[in-house]
N, C-alpha and C positions, 0 to 999 in steps of 0.2 A: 712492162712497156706495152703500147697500146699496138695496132696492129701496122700503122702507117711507120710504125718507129722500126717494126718487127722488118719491114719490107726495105727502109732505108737500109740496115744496119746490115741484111742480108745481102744488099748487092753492092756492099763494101767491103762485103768477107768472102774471102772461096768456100766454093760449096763443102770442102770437108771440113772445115772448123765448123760451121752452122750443124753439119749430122752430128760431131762429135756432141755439140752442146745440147744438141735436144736429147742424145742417148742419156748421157748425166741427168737433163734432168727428169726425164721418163724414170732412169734408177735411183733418186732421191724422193720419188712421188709415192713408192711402194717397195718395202725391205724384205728380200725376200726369207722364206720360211726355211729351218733348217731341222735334221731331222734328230730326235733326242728321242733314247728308249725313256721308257715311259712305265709307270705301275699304276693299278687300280689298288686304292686301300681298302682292307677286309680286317674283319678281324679273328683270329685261331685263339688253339689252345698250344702253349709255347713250353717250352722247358730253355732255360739259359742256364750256364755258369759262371758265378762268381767268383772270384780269384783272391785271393789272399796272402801275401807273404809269409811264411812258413819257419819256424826252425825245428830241425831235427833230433829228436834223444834218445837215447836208449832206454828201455823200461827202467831200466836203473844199473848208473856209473860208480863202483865200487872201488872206491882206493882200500891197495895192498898194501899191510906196515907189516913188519917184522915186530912178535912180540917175546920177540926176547933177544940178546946181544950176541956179537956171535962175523965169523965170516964165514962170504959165502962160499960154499964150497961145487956148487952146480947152479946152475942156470936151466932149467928143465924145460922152456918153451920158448917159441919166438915169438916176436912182433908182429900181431895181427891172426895170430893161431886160435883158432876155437878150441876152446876147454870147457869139460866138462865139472859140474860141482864136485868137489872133494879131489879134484886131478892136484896133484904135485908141481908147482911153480917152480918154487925155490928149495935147495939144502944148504941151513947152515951148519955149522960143525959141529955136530951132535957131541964130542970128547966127554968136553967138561957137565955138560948136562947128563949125559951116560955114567961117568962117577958118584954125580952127584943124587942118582938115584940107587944107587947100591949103596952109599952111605946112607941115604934114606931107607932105604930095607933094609939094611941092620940093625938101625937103631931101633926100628919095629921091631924086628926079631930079639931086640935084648928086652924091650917094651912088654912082650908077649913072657918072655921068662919072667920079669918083675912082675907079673898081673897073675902066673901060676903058682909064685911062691906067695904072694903076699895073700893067694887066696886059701893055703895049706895051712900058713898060719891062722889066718880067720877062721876057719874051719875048726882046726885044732882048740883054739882061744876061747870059740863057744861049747864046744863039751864042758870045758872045765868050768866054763862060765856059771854051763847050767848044771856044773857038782857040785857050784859054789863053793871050788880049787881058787878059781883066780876071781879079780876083782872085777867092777861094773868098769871103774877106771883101763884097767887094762885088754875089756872087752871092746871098748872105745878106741883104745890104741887102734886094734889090729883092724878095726872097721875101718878107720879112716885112712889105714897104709891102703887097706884094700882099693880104696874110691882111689887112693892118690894114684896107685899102679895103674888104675883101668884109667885113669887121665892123661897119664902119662905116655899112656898105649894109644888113647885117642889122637894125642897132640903127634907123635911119631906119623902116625896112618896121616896123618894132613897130611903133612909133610912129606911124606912119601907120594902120595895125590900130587902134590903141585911140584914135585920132581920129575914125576911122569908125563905130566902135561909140557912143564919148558921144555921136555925133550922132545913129546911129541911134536911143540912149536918152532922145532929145528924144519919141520918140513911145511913151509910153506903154502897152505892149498888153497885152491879155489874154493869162494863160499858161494858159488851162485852159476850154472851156462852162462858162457859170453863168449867173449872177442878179449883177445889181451892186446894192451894199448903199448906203448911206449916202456923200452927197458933201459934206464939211464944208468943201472948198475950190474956191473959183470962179477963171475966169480974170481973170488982173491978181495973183495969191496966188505972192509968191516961197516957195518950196519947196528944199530941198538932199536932197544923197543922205544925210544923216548927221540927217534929221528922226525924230524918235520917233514920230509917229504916224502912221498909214496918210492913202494920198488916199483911198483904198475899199477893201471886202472885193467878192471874186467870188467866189460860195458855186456850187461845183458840185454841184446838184440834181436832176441827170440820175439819179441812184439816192441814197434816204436812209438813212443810218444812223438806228437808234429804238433806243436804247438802253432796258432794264428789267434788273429785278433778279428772284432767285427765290430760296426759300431752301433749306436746306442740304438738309432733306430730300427734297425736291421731287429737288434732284441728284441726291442718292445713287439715286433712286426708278426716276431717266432710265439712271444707270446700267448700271441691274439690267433693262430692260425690255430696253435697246437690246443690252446687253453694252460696249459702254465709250461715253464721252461721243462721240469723232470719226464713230463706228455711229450715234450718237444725230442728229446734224447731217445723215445724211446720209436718213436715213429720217424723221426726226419729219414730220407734215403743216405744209402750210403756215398761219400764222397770218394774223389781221385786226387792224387797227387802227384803235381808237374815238379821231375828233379830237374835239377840247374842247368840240363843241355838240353831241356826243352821236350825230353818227351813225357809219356803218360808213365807213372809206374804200374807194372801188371796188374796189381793186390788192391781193393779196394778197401777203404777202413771206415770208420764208423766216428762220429762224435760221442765221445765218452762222458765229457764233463765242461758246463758253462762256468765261468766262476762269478761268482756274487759278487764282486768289485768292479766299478765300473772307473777306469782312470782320468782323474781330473786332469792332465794333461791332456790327453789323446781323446778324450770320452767315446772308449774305448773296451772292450772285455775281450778276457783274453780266455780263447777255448782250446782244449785236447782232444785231438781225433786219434784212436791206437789204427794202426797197419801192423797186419802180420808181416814177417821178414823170414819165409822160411829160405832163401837163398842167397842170404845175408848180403842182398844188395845195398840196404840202406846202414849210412853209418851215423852216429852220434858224433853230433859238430855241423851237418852238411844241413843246407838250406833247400827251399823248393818253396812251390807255393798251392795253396789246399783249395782245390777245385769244388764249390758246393752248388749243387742244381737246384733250381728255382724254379719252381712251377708255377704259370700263370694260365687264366683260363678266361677267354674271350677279350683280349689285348690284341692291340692294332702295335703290328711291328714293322718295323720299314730297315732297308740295310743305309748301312752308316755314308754308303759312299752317294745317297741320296741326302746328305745334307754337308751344310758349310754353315761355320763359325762367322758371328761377327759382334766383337764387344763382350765375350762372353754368352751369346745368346745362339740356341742353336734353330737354324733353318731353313727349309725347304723351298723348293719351288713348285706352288701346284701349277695346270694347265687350264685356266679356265677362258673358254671361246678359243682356243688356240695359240694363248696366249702366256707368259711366263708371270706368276706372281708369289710375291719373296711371302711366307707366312713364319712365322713365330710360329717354334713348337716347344712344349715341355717331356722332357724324357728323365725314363727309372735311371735312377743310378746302375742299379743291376744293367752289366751289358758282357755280350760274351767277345767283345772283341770286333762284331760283326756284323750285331743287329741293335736296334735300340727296341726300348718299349716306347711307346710316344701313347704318354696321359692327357695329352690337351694339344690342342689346333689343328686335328686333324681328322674327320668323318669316312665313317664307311663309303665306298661309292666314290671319295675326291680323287682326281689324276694325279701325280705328282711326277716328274721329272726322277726316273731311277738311279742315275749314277751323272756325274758332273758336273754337276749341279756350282760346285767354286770356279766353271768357266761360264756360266751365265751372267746375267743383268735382266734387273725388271722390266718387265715389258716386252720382251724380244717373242715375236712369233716364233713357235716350234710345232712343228709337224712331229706326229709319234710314228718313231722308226720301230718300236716292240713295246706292245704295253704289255707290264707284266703283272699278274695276280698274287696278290700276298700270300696270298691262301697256298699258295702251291712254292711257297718261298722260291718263287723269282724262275719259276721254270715253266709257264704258261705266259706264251710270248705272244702278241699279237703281228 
């Protein structure tokens, strides 16, 4: 309105609707600035951890069978007991195996009598043989009693061997250090060698397999860093492992073995890192996930809660003139949760808006309440 319009329309209104209106629009002529901490970007040498879902095993789960039939007659351990190799698990009833090795050592013993007569007669048989008394025919005889005695003798001694042994397999032992798993059968429980189920697993825990997966690029990546995968195993650092409530386990372990299949589902490889267990916190069965450190060197990193989603695309605000501008960034996969790597859209030197960034809009004046330096991950405040 022109100014004569301005002066009518004034002395038709009271004077505080006229202040009101010009306050308004004095505050739509200029939006004022608001203050937003702020980072300068820089680029360092970074280490992140990548995370991986995890399953747990024992260097090796050994099912227990009974090899030979029989009840049980003791129960020698508990559930979840560390044993050592060769300790005593189970007794089953030795009886009939203990007879049946004394009938076996008899019959040796009659074995060993037929092997000293038949060698009296041989003996005797060749004198006469060579006085040309008896014949070549009945030299022949006593030879071949003699071979039959001493086989006869042999076949006894097996058989007294594998008397000793079923007896011995009355007592069940440990073949290996572990953990004893599950005991679903008590004494008084007849059992055979030829049962399908275990009496227990003995999981050796003395060092765990932690099985994860990685994917294809991530390989090819180790490749090219190390110069070939077996380079890669022998230099990579060691890794950590997050169990299922979230903390660090003490024990650091080591990547043991990449495996040469790469899965057409997942495109995906699946790797073994061992951990010691010398205070048998870890069990076989339990999950976590395999923390591995990633070194990069001269990477521009920025923390996560300086950017916001949209569309799937990830981005910032930098500050240029004072002002808020939305920028498209590309970032690593690798991230620890906390910070990104940002590979593109983003220069040494640019300002960016440090945290809040999903309560802005384009454009908006901001004043920097703390700029902060990358370089010093976010502890050099202006």
């Amino acid at each position: 309105m022109n100014k004569k319009q301005v002066k009518r329309w004034a002395a038709a209104w009271p004077l505080g609707a006229v202040m009101l209106l010009a306050a308004c629009s004095e505050s739509a002529g200029s939006a004022p600035e608001t203050d937003y901490p702020t980072l300068i970007v820089t680029t360092d040498d970074v280490t992140l951890q990548s995370s991986s879902s995890a399953t747990i095993r024992g260097r090796q789960d050994i099912e227990i069978y009974p090899q030979v039939s029989g009840k049980i007659t003791r129960v020698r351990v508990s559930e979840g007991e560390a044993v050592r190799k060769g300790q005593v698990l189970f007794n089953i009833d030795p009886v009939p195996y203990e007879a049946a090795l004394r009938v076996a050592e008899a019959n040796l013993a009659a074995a060993e009598v037929g092997v000293e007569s038949a060698q009296l007669d041989y003996e005797s048989t060749k004198k006469l043989y060579e006085s040309q008394v008896v014949s070549a025919y009945e030299m022949q005889t006593a030879t071949n009693a003699l071979h039959s005695a001493e086989a006869t003798r042999a076949q006894m001694e097996a058989e007294r061997i594998n008397a000793a042994n079923s007896l011995s397999y009355t007592e069940v032992t440990s073949p290996a250090d572990g953990v004893v798993g599950t005991l679903p059968y008590r004494e008084g429980t007849l059992v055979s060698a030829s049962m399908t189920s275990s009496l227990t697993t003995v999981s050796d825990n003395s060092q765990m397999y932690v099985y994860f997966s990685m994917n294809e690029n991530r390989l090819l990546d180790l490749a090219e860093e190390y110069g070939t995968l077996e380079q890669a195993l022998k230099e990579m650092p060691d890794v950590q492992l997050r169990l299922s409530n979230g903390r660090i386990y003490g024990h650091p372990g080591r990547i043991a073995s990449i495996s040469g299949v790469i899965s057409e589902t997942t495109g995906t490889v699946s790797l073994r890192a061992v951990f010691p267990n010398p205070d048998r916190l870890l069990h076989s069965g339990a999950n976590g996930s395999v923390l591995v450190p990633e070194h990069y060197t001269g990477v521009i990193t920025i923390p996560q809660e300086a950017t916001f989603e949209l569309q799937d695309k990830v981005l910032v605000y930098k500050v240029v003139d004072g002002v808020t501008q939305s920028t498209q960034i590309t970032v690593s996969p690798i991230s620890d949760g906390k910070r990104y790597i940002v590979t593109d859209g983003l220069q040494p030197g640019d300002e960016i808006i440090a945290s809040g960034a999903g309560l802005l809009r384009n454009g908006m004046r901001v004043r920097a309440a703390a700029e902060t330096d990358i370089e010093s991950e976010g502890s050099n405040q202006k």
